[in-house]
Predicted model as a PDB file, atoms N, CA, C, CB and O in Angstrom, pLDDT in the B-factor column:
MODEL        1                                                                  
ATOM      1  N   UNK A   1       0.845  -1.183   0.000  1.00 86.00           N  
ATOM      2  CA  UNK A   1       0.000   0.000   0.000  1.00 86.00           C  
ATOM      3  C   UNK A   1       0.887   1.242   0.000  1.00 86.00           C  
ATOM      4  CB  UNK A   1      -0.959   0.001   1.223  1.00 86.00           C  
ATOM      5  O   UNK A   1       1.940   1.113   0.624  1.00 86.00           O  
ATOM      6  N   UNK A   2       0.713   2.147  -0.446  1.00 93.00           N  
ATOM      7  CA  UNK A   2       1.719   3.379  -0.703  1.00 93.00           C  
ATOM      8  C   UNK A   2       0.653   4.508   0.533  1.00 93.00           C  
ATOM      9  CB  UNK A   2       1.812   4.035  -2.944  1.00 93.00           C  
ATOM     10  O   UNK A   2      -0.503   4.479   0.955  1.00 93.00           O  
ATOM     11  N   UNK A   3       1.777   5.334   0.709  1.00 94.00           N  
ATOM     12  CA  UNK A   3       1.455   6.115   2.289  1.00 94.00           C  
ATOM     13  C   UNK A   3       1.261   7.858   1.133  1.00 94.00           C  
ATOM     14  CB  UNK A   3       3.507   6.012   4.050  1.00 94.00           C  
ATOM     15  O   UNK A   3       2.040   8.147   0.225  1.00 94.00           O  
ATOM     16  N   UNK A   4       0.407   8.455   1.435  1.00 95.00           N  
ATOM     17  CA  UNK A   4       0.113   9.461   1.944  1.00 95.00           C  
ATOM     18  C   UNK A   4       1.775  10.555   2.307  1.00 95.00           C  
ATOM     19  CB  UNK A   4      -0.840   8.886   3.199  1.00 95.00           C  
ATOM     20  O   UNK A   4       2.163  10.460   3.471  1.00 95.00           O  
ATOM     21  N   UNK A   5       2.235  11.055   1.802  1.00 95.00           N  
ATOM     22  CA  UNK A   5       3.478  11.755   2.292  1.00 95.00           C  
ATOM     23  C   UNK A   5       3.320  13.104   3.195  1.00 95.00           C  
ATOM     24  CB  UNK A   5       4.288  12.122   1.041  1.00 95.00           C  
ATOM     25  O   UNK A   5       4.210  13.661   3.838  1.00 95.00           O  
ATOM     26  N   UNK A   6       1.605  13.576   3.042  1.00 94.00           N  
ATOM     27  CA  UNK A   6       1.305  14.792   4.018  1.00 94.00           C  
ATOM     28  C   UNK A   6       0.928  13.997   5.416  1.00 94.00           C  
ATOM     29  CB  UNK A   6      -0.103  15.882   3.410  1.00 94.00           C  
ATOM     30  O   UNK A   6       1.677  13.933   6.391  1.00 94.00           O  
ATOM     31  N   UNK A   7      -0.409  13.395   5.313  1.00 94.00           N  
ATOM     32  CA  UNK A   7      -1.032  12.787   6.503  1.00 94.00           C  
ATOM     33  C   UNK A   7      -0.485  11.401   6.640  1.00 94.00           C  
ATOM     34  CB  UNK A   7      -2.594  12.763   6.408  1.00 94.00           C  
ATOM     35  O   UNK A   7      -1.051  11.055   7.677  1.00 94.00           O  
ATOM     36  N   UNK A   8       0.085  10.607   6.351  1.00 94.00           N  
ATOM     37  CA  UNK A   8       0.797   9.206   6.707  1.00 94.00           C  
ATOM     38  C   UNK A   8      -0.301   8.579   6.844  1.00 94.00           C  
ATOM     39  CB  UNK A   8       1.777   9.033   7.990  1.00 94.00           C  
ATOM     40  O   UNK A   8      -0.332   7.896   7.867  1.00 94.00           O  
ATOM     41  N   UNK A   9      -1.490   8.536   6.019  1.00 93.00           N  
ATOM     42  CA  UNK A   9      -2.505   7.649   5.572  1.00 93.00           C  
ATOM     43  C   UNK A   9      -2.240   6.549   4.199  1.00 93.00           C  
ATOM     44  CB  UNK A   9      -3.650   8.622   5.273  1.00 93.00           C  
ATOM     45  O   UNK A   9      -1.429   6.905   3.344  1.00 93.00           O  
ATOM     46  N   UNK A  10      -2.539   5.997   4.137  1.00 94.00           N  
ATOM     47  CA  UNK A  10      -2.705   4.700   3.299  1.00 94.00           C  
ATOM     48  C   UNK A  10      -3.572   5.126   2.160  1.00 94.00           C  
ATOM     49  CB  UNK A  10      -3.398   3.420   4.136  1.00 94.00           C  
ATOM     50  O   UNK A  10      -4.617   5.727   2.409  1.00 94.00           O  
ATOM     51  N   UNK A  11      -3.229   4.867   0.950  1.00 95.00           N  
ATOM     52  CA  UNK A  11      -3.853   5.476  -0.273  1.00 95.00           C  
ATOM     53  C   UNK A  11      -3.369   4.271  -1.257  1.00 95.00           C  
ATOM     54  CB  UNK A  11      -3.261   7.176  -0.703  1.00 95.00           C  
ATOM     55  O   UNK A  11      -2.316   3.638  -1.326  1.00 95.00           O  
ATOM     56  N   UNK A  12      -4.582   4.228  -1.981  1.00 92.00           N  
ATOM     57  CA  UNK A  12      -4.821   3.585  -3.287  1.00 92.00           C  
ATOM     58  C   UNK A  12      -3.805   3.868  -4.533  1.00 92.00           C  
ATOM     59  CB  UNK A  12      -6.189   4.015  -3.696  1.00 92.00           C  
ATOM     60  O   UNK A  12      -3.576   5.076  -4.593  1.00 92.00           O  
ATOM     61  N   UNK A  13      -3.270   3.289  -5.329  1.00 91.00           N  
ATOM     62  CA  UNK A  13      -2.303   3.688  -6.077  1.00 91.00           C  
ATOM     63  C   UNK A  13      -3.984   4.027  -7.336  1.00 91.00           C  
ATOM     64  CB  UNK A  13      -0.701   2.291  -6.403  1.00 91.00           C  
ATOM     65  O   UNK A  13      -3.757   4.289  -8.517  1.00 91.00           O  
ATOM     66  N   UNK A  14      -5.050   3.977  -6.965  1.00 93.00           N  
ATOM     67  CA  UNK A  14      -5.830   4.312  -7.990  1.00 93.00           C  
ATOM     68  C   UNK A  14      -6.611   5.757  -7.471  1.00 93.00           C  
ATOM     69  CB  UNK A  14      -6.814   3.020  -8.350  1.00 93.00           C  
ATOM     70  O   UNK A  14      -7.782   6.004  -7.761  1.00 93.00           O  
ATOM     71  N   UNK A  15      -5.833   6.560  -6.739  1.00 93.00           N  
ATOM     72  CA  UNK A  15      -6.387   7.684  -5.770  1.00 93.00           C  
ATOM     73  C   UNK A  15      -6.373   8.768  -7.431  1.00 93.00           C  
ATOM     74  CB  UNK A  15      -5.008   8.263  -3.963  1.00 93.00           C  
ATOM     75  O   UNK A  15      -5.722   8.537  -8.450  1.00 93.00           O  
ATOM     76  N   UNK A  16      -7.164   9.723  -7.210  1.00 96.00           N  
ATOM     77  CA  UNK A  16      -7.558  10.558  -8.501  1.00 96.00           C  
ATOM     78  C   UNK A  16      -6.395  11.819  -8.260  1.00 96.00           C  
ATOM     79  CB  UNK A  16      -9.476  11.169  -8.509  1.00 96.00           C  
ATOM     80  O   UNK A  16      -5.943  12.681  -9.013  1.00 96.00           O  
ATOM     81  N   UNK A  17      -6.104  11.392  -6.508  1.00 96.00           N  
ATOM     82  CA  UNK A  17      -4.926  12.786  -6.064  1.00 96.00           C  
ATOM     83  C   UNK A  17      -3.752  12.015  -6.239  1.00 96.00           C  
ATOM     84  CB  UNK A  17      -4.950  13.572  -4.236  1.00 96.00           C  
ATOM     85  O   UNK A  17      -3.576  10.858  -5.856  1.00 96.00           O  
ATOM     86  N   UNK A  18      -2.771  12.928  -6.996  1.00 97.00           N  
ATOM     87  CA  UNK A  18      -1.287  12.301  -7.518  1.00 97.00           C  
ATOM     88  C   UNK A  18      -0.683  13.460  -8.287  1.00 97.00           C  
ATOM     89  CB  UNK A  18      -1.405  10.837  -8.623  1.00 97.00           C  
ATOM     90  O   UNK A  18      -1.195  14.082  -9.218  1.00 97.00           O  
ATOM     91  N   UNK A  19       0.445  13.625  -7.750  1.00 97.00           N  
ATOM     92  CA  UNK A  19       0.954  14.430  -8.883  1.00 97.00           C  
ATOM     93  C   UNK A  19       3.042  13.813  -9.211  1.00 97.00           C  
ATOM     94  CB  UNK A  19       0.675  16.504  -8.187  1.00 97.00           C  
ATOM     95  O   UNK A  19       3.420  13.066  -8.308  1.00 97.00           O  
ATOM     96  N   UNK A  20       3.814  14.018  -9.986  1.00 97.00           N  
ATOM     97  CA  UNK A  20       4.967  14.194 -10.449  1.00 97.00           C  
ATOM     98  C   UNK A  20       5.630  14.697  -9.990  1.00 97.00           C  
ATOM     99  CB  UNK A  20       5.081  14.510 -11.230  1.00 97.00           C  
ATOM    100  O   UNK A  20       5.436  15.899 -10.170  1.00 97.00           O  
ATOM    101  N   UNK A  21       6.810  14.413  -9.133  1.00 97.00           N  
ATOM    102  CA  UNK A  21       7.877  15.210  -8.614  1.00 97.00           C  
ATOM    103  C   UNK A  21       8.779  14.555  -8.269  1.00 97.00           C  
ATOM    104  CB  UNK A  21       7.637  15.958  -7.680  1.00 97.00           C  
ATOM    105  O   UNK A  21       8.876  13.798  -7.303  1.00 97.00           O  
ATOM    106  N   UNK A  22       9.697  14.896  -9.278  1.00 96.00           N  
ATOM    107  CA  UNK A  22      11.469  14.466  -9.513  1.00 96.00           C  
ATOM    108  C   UNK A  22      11.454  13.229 -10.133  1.00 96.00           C  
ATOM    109  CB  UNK A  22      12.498  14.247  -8.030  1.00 96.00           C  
ATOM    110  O   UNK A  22      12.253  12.354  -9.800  1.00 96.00           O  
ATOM    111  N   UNK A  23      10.797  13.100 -10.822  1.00 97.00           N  
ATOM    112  CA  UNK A  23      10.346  11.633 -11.624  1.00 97.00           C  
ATOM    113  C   UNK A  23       9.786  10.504 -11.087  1.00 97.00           C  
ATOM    114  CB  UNK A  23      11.379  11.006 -12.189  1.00 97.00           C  
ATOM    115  O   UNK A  23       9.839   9.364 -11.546  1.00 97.00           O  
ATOM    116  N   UNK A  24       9.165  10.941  -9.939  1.00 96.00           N  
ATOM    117  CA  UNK A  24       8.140  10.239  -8.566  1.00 96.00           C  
ATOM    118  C   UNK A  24       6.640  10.189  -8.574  1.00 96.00           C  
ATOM    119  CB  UNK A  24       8.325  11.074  -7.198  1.00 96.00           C  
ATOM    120  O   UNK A  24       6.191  11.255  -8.153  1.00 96.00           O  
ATOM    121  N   UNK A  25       5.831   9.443  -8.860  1.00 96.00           N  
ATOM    122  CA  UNK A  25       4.718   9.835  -8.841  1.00 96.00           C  
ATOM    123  C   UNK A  25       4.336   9.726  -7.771  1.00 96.00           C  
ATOM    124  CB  UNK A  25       4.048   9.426  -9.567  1.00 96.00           C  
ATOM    125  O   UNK A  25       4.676   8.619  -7.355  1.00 96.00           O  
ATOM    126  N   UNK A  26       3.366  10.700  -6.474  1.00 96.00           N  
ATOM    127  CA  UNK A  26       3.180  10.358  -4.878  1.00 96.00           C  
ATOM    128  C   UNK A  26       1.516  10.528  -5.283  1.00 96.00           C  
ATOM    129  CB  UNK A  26       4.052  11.664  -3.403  1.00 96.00           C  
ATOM    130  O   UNK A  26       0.836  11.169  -6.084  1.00 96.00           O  
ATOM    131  N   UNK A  27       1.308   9.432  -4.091  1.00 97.00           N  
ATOM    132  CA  UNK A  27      -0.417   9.805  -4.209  1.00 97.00           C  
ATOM    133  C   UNK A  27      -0.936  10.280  -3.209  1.00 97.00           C  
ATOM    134  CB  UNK A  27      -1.367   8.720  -4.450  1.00 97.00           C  
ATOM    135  O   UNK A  27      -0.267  10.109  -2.190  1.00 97.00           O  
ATOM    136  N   UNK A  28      -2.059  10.923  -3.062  1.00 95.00           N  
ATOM    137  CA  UNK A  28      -2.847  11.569  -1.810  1.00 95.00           C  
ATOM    138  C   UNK A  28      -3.985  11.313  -1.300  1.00 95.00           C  
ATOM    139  CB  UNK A  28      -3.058  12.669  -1.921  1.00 95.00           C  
ATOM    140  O   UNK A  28      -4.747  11.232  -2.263  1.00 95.00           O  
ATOM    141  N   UNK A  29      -4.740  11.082  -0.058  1.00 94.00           N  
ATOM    142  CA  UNK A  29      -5.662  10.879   0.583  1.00 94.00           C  
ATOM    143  C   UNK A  29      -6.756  11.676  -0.303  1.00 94.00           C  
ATOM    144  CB  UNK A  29      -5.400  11.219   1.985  1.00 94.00           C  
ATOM    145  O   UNK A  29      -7.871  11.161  -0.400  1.00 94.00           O  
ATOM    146  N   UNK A  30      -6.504  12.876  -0.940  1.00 94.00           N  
ATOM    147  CA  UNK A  30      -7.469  14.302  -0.684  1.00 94.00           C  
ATOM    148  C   UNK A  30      -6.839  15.395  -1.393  1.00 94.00           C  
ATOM    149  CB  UNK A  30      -7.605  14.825   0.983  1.00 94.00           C  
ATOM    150  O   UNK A  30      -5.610  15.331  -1.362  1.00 94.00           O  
ATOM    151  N   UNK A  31      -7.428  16.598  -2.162  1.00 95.00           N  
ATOM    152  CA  UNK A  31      -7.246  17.472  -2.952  1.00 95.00           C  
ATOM    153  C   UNK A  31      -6.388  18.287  -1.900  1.00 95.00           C  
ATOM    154  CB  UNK A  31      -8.517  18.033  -3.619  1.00 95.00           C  
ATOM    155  O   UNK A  31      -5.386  18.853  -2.336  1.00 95.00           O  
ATOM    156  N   UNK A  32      -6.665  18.390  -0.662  1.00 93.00           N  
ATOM    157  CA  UNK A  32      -5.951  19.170   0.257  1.00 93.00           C  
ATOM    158  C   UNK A  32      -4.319  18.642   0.580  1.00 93.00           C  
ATOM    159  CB  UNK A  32      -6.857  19.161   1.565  1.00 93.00           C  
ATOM    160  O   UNK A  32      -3.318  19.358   0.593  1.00 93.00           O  
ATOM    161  N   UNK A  33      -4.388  17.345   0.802  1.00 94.00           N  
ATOM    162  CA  UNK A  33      -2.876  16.334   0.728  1.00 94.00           C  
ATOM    163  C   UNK A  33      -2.244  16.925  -0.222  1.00 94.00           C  
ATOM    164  CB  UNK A  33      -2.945  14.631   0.306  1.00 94.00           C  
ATOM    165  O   UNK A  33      -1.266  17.602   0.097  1.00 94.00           O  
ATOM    166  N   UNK A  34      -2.609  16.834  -1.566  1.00 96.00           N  
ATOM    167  CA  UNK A  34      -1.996  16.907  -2.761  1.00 96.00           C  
ATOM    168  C   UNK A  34      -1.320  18.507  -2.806  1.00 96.00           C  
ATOM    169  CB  UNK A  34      -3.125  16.538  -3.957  1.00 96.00           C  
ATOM    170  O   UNK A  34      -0.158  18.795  -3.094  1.00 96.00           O  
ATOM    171  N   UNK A  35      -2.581  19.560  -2.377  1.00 95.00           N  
ATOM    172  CA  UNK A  35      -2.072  21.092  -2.307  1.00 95.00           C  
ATOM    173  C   UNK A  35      -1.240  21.299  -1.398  1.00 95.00           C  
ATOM    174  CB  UNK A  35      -3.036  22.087  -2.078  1.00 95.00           C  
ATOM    175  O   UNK A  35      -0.404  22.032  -1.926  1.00 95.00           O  
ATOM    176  N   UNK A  36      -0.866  21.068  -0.098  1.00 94.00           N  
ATOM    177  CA  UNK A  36      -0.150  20.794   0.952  1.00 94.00           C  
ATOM    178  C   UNK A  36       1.479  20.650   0.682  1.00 94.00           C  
ATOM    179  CB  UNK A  36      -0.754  19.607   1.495  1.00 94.00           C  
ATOM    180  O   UNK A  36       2.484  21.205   1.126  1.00 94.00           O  
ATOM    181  N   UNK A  37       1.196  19.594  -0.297  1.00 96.00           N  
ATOM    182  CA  UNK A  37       2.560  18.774  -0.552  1.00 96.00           C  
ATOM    183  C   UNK A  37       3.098  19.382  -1.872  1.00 96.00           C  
ATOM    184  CB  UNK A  37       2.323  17.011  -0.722  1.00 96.00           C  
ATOM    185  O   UNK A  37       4.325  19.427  -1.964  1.00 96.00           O  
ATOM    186  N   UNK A  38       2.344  19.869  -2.937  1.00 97.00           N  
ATOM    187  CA  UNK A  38       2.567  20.971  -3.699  1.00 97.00           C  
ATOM    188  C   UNK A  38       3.149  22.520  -3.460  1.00 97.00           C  
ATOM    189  CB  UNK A  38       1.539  21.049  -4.089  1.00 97.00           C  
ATOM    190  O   UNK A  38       3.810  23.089  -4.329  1.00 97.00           O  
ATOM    191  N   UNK A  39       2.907  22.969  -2.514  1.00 96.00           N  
ATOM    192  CA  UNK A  39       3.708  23.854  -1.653  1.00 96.00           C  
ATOM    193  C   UNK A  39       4.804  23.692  -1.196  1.00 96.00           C  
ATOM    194  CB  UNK A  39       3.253  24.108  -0.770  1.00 96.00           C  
ATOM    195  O   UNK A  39       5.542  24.671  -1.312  1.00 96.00           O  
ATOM    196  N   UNK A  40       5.210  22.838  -0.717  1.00 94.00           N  
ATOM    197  CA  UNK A  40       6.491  22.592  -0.144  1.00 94.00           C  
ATOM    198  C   UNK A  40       6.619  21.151  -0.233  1.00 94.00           C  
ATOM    199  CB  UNK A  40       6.656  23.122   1.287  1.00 94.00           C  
ATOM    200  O   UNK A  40       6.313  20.396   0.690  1.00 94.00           O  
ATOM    201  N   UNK A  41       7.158  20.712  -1.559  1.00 96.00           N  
ATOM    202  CA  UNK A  41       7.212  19.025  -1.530  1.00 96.00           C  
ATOM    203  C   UNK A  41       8.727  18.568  -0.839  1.00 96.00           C  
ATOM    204  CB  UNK A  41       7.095  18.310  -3.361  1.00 96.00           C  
ATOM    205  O   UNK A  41       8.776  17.376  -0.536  1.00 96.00           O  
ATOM    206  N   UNK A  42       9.745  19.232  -0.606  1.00 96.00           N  
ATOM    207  CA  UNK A  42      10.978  19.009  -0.051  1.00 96.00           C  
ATOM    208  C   UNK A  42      10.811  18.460   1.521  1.00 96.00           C  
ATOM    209  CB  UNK A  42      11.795  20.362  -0.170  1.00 96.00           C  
ATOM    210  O   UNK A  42      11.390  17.469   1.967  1.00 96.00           O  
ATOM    211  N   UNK A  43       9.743  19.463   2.379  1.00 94.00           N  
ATOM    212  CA  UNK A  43       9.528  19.463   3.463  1.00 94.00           C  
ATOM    213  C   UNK A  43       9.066  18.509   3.856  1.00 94.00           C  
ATOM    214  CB  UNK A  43       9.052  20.222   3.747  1.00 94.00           C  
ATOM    215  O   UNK A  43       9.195  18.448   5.078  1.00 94.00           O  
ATOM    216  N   UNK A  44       8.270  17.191   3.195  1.00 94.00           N  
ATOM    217  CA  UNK A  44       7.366  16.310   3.309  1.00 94.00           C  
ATOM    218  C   UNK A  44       7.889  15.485   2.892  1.00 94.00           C  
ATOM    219  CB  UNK A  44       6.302  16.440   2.896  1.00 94.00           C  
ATOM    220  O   UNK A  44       7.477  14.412   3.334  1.00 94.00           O  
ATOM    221  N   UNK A  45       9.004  15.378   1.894  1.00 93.00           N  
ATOM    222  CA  UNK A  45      10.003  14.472   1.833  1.00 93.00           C  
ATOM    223  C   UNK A  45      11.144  14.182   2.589  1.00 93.00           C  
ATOM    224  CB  UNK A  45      10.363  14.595   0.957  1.00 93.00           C  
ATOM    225  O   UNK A  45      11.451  13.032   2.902  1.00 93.00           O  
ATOM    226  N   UNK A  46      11.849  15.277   2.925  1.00 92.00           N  
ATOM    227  CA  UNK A  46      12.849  15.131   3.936  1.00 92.00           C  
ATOM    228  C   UNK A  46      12.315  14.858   6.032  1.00 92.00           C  
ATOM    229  CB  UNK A  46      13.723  16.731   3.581  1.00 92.00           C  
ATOM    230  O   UNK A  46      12.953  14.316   6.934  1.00 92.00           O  
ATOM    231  N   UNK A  47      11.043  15.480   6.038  1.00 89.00           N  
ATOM    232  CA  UNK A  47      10.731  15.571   7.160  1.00 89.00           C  
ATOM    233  C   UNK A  47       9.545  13.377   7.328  1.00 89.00           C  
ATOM    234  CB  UNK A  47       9.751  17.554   7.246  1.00 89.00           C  
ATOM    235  O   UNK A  47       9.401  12.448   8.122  1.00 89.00           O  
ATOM    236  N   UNK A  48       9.285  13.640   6.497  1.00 86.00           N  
ATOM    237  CA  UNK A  48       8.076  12.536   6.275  1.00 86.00           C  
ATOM    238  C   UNK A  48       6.682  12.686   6.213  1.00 86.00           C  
ATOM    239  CB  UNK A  48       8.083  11.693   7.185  1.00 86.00           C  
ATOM    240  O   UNK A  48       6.543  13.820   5.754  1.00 86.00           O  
ATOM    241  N   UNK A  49       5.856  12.332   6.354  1.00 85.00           N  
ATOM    242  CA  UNK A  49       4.104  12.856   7.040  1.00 85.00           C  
ATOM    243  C   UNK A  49       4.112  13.293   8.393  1.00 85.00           C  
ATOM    244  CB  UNK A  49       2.867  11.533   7.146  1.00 85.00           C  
ATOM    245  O   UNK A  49       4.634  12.722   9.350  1.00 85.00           O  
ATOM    246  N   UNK A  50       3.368  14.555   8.371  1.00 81.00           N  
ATOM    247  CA  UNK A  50       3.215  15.240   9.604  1.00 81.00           C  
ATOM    248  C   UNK A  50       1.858  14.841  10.265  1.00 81.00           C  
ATOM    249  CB  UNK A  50       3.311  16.761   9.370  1.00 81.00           C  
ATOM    250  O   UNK A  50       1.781  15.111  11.463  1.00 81.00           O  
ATOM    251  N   UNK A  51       0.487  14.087   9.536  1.00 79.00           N  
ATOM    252  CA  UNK A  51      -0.113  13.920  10.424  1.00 79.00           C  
ATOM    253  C   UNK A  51      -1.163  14.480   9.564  1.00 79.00           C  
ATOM    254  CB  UNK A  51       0.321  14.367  11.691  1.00 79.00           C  
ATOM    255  O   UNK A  51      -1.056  14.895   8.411  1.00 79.00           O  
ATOM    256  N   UNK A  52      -2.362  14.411  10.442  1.00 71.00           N  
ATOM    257  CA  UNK A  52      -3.535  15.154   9.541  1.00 71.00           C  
ATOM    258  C   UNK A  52      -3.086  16.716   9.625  1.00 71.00           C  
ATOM    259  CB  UNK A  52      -5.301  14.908  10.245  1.00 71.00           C  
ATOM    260  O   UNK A  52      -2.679  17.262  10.650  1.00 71.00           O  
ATOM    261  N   UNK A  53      -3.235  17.315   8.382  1.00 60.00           N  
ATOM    262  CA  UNK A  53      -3.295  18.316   8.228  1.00 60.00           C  
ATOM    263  C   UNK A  53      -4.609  19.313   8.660  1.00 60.00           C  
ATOM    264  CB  UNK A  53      -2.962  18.212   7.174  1.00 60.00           C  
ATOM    265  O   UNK A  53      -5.726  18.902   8.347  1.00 60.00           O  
ATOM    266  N   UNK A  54      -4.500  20.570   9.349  1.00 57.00           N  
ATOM    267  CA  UNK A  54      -5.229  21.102   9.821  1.00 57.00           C  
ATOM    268  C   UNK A  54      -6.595  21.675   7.889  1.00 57.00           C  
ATOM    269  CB  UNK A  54      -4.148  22.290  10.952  1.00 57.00           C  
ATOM    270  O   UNK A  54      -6.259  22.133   6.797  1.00 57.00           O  
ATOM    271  N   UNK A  55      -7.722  21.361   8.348  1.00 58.00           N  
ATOM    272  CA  UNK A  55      -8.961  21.010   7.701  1.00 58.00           C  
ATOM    273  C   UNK A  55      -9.168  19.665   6.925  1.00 58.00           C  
ATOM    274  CB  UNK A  55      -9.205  22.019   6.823  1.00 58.00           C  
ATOM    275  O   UNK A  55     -10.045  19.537   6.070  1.00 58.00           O  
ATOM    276  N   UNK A  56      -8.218  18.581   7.319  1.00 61.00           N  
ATOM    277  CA  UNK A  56      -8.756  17.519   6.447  1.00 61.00           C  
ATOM    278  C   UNK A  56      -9.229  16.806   6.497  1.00 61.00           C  
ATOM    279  CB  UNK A  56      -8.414  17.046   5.993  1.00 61.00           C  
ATOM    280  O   UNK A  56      -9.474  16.156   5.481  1.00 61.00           O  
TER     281      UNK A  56                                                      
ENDMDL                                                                          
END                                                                             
C-alpha cells in the first residue's frame, strides 16, 4: 500500500490525487494532501508525514 506523504494515511495507487515530482509519482488521501505537498514538496520528503493536516 503506498502512504500518503502529508497525513501518513494509506492510499490507493488508484487515488484521482497524484501528482509528479522528480520523476516520482506520490499519491494523496485528498485534494488538500496533494495542495499541501505541492507547496512545499521538499519538506514532506525530507521531514516525512506530519499527520492530519489542519482542515482535512
Amino acid at each position: 500500500m503506498i502512504i500518503d506523504p502529508v497525513c501518513g494515511m494509506e492510499v490507493d495507487e488508484k487515488s484521482q490525487y497524484k501528482t509528479m515530482y522528480k520523476g516520482k509519482v506520490y499519491y494523496f488521501c485528498s485534494s488538500h494532501c496533494l495542495r499541501e505537498f505541492q507547496k512545499n514538496p521538499e519538506e514532506y520528503l525530507r521531514s516525512g508525514p506530519k499527520g492530519m493536516p489542519h482542515g482535512h
